[in-house]
N, C-alpha and C positions, 0 to 999 in steps of 0.2 A: 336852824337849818338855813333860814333865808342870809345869815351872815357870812355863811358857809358857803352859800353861792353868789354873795354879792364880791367875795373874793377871786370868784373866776372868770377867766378870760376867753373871747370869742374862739380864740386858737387852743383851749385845753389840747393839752401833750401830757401834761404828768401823771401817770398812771394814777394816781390818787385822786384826781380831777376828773380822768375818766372813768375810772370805778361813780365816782358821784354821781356824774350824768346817767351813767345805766342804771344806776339805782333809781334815781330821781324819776325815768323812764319806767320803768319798773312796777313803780307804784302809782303809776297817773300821771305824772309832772315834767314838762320841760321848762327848761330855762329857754329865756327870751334877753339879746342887748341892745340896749337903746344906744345908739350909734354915738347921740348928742351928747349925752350923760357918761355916755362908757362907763355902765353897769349893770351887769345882770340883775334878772326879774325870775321871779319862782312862780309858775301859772301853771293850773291843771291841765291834761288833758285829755280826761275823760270825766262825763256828768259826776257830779258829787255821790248821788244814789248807787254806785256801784262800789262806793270804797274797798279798792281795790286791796291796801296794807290788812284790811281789817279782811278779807275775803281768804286773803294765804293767811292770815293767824289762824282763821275759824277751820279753814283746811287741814292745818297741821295739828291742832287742835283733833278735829273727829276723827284722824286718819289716828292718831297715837288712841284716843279712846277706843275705837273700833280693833285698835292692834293691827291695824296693815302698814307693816314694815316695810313689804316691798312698794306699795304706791309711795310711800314716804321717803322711801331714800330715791326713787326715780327723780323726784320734787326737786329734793335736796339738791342733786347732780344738776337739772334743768336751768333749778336759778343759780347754782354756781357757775355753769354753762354760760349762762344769759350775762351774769355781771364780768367774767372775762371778755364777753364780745364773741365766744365761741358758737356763732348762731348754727351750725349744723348738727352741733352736737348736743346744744337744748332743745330744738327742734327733734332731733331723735328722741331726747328722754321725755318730752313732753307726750311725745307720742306713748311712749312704752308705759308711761306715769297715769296715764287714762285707762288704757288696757290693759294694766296690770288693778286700777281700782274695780272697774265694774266686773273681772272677774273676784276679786275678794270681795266686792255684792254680794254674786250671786252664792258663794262659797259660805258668805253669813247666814243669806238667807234660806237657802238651799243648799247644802253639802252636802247631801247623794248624789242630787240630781246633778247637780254642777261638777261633781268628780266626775260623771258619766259622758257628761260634755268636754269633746278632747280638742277645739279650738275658743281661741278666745270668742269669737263669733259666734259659734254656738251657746257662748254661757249669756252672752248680750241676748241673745233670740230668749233665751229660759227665761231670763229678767220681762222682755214683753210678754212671754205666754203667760205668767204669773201675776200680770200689771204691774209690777215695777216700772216698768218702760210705760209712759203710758200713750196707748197710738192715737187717740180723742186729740193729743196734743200734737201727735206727729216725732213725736218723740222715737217711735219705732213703726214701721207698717211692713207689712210681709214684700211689698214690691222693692223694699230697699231704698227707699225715694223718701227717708225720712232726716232729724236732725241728727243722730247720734252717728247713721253711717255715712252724711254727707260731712258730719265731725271727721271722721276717723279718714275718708277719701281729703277732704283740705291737709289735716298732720300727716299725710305719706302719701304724695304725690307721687313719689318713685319708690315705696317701701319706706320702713321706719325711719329712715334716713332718710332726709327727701335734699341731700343735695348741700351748694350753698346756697346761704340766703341773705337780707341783711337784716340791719336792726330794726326796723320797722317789722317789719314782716314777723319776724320771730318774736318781737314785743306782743305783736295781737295777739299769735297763736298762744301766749304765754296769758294774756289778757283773758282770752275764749275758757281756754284750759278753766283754768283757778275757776272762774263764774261757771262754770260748769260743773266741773266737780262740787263747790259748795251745795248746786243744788240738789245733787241726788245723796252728799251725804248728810244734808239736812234732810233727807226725805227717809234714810236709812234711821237714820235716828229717831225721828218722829215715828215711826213704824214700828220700832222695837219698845 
């Protein structure tokens, strides 16, 4: 990899250059050029402890164990999304890609209850009433003032689509996403 980017130039144009850098982005990593030297440098950037490559494996990983197709191919679209540079259209699937897993949660864990629940938000509340959600963490609390729906209020500022945005911005949401989802379907599995 590092030879791979020590071939690119401050000005990348070539669609194959730029697929690289979104990727590189992607998974924690931007390139950096020494102006002196003129050559690029491969530097993380995010802490080591979130490995981020290893966070979408383990995701695509438990979503295909668990059998949720549909969280899986929202995934799929998001980072296909993401490495075009199409940031409003990974931004909508990243949204749809979370709300479409925590209801195939609750649909594992609960499938009366959760057929009986006819918004996505109601099947999230069935997850806290159950402790799924757990509110000791803030994770859910009846006033709404928690992490999952200050989640879901950041990914649709204006609805599932929230507009345009740029790379930055759609990288985190894509960042948040992944570390998130890992941990409630490591929590789903550990459960079962």
């Amino acid at each position: 990899m590092r030879e791979a980017v020590r071939m690119l130039r401050p000005d990348a144009t070539q669609t194959s250059d730029v697929t690289l850098l979104r990727g590189l982005a992607r998974d924690g990593y931007t390139v950096t050029w020494d102006d002196r030297q003129r050559q690029a440098t491969l530097r993380a950037t995010l802490p080591g402890e979130i490995l981020l490559p290893e966070s979408d494996d383990e995701v695509r990983q438990l979503l295909t164990h668990f059998q949720f197709a549909t969280p899986l191919g929202h995934l799929g679209q998001a980072i296909e999304a993401h490495t075009r540079g199409d940031w409003a259209a990974a931004n909508g699937q990243l949204r749809t890609f979370l709300e479409s897993l925590f209801d195939d949660i609750a649909r594992a864990i609960r499938p009366t209850e959760a057929a009986q629940r006819l918004t996505s938000e109601n099947r999230r509340a069935l997850l806290a009433d159950i402790g799924f959600l757990a509110s000791n963490r803030n994770e859910w609390t009846p006033d709404g003032k928690n992490y999952i729906n200050g989640l879901f209020k950041m990914l649709h500022t204006e609805g599932s689509h929230p507009g345009l945005s740029d790379e930055d911005h759609c990288t985190f949401r894509l960042h948040l996403v992944l570390v998130t989802a890992r941990t409630f379907l490591r929590r789903l599995y550990y459960q079962k």
